[in-house]
KOLSEMI-916942 format. One line per 3 residues: number of its first residue (from 0); their letters; for each residue x negated, y, z negated of C-alpha. Coordinates in steps of 0.5 Angstrom, whole numbers, padded with zeros to 4 digits. Layout:
REM residues N
NUM) A) X/Y/Z ~ ...
END
This chain:
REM residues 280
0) XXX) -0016/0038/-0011 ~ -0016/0040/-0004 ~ -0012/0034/0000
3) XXX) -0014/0037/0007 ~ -0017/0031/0010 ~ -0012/0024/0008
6) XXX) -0014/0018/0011 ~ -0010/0011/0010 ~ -0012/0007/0016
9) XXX) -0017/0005/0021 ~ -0019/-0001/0018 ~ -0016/-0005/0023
12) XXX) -0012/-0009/0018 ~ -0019/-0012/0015 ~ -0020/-0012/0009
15) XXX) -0028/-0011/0007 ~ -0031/-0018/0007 ~ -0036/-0019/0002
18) XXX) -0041/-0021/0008 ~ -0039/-0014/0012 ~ -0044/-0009/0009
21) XXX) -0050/-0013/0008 ~ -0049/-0014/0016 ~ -0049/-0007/0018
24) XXX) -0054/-0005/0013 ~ -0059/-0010/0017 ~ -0055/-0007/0023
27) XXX) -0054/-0001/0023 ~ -0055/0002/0029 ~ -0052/-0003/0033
30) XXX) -0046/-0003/0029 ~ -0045/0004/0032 ~ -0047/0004/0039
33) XXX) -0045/0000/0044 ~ -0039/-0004/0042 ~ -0039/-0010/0047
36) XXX) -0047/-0010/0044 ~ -0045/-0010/0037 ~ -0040/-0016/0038
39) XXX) -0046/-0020/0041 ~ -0051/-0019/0037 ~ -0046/-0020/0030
42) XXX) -0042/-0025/0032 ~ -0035/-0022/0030 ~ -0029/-0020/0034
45) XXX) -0028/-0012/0037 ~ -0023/-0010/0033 ~ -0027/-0013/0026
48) XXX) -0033/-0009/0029 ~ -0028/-0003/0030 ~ -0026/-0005/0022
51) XXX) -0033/-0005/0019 ~ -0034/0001/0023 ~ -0029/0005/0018
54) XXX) -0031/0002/0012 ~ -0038/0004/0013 ~ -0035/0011/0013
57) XXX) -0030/0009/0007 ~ -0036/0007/0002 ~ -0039/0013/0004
60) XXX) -0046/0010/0006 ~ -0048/0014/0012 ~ -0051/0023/0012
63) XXX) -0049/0025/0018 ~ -0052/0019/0022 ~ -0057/0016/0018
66) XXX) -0056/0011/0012 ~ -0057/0015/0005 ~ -0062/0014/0000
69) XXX) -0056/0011/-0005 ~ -0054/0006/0001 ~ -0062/0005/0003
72) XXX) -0064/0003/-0005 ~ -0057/-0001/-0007 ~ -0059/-0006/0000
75) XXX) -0066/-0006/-0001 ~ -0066/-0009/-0008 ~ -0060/-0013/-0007
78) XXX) -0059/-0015/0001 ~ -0053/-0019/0000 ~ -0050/-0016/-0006
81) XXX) -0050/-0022/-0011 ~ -0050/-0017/-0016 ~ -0044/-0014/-0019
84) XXX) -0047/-0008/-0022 ~ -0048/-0007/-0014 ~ -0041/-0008/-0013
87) XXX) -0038/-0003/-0019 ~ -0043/0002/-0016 ~ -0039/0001/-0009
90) XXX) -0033/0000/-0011 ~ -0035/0008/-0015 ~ -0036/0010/-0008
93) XXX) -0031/0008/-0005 ~ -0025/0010/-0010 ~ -0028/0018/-0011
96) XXX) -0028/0019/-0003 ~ -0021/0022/-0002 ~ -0021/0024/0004
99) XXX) -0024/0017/0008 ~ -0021/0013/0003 ~ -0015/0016/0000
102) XXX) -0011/0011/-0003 ~ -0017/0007/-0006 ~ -0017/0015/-0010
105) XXX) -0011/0016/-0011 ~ -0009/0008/-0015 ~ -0016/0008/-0019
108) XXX) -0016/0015/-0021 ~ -0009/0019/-0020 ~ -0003/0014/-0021
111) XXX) -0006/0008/-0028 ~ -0001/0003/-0026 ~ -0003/-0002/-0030
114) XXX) 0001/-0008/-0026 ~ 0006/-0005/-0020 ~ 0009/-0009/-0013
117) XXX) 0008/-0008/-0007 ~ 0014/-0004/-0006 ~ 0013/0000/-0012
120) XXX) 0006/0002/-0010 ~ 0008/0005/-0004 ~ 0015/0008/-0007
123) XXX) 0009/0011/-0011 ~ 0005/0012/-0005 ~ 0010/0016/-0002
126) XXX) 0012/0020/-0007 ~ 0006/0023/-0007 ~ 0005/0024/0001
129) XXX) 0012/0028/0000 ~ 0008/0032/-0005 ~ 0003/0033/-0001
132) XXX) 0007/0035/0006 ~ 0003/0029/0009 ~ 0007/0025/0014
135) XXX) 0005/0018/0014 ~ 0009/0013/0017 ~ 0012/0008/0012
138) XXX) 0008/0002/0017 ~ 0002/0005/0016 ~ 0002/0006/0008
141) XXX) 0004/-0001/0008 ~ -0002/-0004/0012 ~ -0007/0000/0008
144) XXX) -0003/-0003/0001 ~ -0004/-0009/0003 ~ -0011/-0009/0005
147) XXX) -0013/-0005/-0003 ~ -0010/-0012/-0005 ~ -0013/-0017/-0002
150) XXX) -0020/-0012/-0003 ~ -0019/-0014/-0010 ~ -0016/-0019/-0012
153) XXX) -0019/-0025/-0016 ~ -0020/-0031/-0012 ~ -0024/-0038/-0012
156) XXX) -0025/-0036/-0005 ~ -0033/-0038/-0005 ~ -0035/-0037/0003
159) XXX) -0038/-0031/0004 ~ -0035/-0029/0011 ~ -0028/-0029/0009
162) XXX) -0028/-0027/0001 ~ -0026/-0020/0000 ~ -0032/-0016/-0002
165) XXX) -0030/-0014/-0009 ~ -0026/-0021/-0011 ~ -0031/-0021/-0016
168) XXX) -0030/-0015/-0019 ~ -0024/-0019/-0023 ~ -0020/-0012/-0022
171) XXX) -0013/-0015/-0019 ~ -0009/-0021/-0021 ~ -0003/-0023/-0018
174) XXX) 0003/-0026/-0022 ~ 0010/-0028/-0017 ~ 0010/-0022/-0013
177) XXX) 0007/-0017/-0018 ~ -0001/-0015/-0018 ~ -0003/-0015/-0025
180) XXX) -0009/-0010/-0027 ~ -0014/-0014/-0032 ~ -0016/-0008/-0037
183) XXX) -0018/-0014/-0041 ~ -0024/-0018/-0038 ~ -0026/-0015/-0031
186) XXX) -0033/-0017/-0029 ~ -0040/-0014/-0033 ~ -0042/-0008/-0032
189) XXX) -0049/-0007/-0034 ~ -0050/0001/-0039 ~ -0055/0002/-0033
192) XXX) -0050/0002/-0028 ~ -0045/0006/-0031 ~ -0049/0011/-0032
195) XXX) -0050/0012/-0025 ~ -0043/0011/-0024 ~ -0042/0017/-0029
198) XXX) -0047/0021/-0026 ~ -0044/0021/-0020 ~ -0036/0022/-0022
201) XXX) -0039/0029/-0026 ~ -0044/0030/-0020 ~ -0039/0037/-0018
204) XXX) -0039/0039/-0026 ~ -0041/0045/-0027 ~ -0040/0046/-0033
207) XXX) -0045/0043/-0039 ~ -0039/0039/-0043 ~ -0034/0034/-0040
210) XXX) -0028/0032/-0045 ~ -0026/0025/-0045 ~ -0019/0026/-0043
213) XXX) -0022/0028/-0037 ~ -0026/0021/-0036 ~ -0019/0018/-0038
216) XXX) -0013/0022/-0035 ~ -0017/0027/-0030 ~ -0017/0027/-0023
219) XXX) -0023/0023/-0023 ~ -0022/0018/-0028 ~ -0027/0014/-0030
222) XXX) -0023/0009/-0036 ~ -0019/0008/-0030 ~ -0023/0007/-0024
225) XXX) -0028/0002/-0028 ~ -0021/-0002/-0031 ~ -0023/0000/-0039
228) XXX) -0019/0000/-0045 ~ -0021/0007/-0049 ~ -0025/0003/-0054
231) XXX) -0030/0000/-0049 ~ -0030/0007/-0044 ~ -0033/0010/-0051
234) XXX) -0038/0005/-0053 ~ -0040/0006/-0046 ~ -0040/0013/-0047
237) XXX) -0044/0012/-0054 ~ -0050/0010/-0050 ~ -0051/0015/-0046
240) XXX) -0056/0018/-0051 ~ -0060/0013/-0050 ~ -0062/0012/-0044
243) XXX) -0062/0018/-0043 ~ -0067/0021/-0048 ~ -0062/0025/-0051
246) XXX) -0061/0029/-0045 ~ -0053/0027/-0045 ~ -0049/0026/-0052
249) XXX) -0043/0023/-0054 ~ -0040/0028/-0060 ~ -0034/0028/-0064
252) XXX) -0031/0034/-0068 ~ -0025/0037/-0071 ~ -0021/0031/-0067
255) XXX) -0024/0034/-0060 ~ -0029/0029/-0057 ~ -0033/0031/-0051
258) XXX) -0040/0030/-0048 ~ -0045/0035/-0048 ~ -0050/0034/-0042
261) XXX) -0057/0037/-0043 ~ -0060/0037/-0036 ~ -0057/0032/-0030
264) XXX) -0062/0028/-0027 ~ -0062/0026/-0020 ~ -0058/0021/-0018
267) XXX) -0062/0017/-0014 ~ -0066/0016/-0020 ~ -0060/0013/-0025
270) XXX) -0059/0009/-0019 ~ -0066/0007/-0019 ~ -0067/0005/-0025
273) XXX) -0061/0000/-0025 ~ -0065/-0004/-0020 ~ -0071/-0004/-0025
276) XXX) -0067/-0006/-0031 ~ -0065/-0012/-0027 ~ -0058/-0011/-0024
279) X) -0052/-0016/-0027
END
């Protein structure tokens, strides 16, 4: 993969509030013009308005200028994302954007730490810009780490406007000093749902097949990102053909699995059917 473009800050040091994105859906344009305006008419503070600008971008809501067509539908069916199934669908987003989002990527998709500390993950962190030949300063890798915990990890916190956006999620907890990984009890993730989420991890696949090492272990990991065992990705993946009219298979042979994949859907259309089945 081409690291070219890395980003590991511009979030202010917020982390993304659960009432964030639904603010800016419903105020997109006046989020990104005139910043005096959008702290009036938003009621947040400059550099949270600076913040959510960025995550905007992190979550990869907009083309060019405009909010894209996955953005439009997931907001639309769910304004105030109550839904996990939209949260799951954001946190995907999020994490396959290497170049806006590099360590929400590289955690969920390149390092599979099951439980780390803060000092651990950023020895990690940069070990990896070294690697790479990126500099970044040791504050800012800091602050873009301590961001990624408080995004994920599981509180009672129940007011909309200071809970982080994926708390829900139940993806992170935290033990001591140590942050623990649930591979065991994350939040429901509906079968609808994570076909569309496996349709956008292959969405630059070219080939007609896709091994399950790939969806585990690959530079895109699915098992990783969603923080399931390989007994639950394979269940998962096992429906496939199902819902799809037998346009995907999940076959095994000779001790190779794989997915065989008829023909690709259009992705807005996946998506539109997580919001008809009911999302979680």
């Amino acid at each position: 993969m081409n690291f070219k473009k890395t980003s590991f800050s511009g979030h202010e040091k917020f982390e993304c509030k659960a009432s964030w994105l639904p603010l800016a859906y419903q105020n997109i344009d006046i989020i990104r013009g005139d910043i005096e305006t959008a702290i009036a008419l938003t009621g947040i503070g400059s550099n949270k308005v600076k913040s959510l600008r960025q995550w905007i971008n992190k979550f990869a809501l907009l083309e060019d200028t405009e909010l894209t067509e996955a953005a439009k539908l997931i907001f639309s069916k769910d304004p105030y994302l109550e839904k996990l199934d939209s949260l799951w669908i954001l946190h995907a987003h999020l994490t396959q954007n290497h170049e806006k989002a590099t360590l929400y990527y590289l955690f969920f998709n390149q390092f599979f730490l099951s439980s780390f500390t803060k000092d651990s993950l950023l020895h990690k962190v940069q070990q990896w810009c070294d690697d790479h030949n990126i500099k970044m300063s040791s504050n800012t890798l800091e602050s873009d780490i301590a961001v990624l915990t408080k995004m994920y990890l599981k509180n009672d916190e129940k007011n909309q406007f200071s809970a982080s956006i994926f708390h829900d999620l139940n993806i992170l907890h935290k033990i001591d000093n140590e942050f623990v990984v649930n591979l065991k009890n994350p939040a429901a993730l509906s079968d609808e749902a994570f076909l569309y989420i496996f349709f956008y991890f292959i969405r630059n696949h070219k080939e007609n097949t896709i091994s399950i090492k790939d969806l585990q272990y690959g530079q895109n990991s699915l098992q990783q990102t969603l923080c399931l065992t390989e007994e639950r990705l394979l269940e998962k993946l096992d429906k496939l053909s199902r819902l799809t009219n037998n346009q995907i298979a999940y076959q095994e042979a000779a001790g190779i699995k794989q997915i065989y994949i008829v023909e690709k859907p259009k992705e807005i259309d996946v998506l539109t059917k997580v919001y008809e089945k009911g999302a979680a």
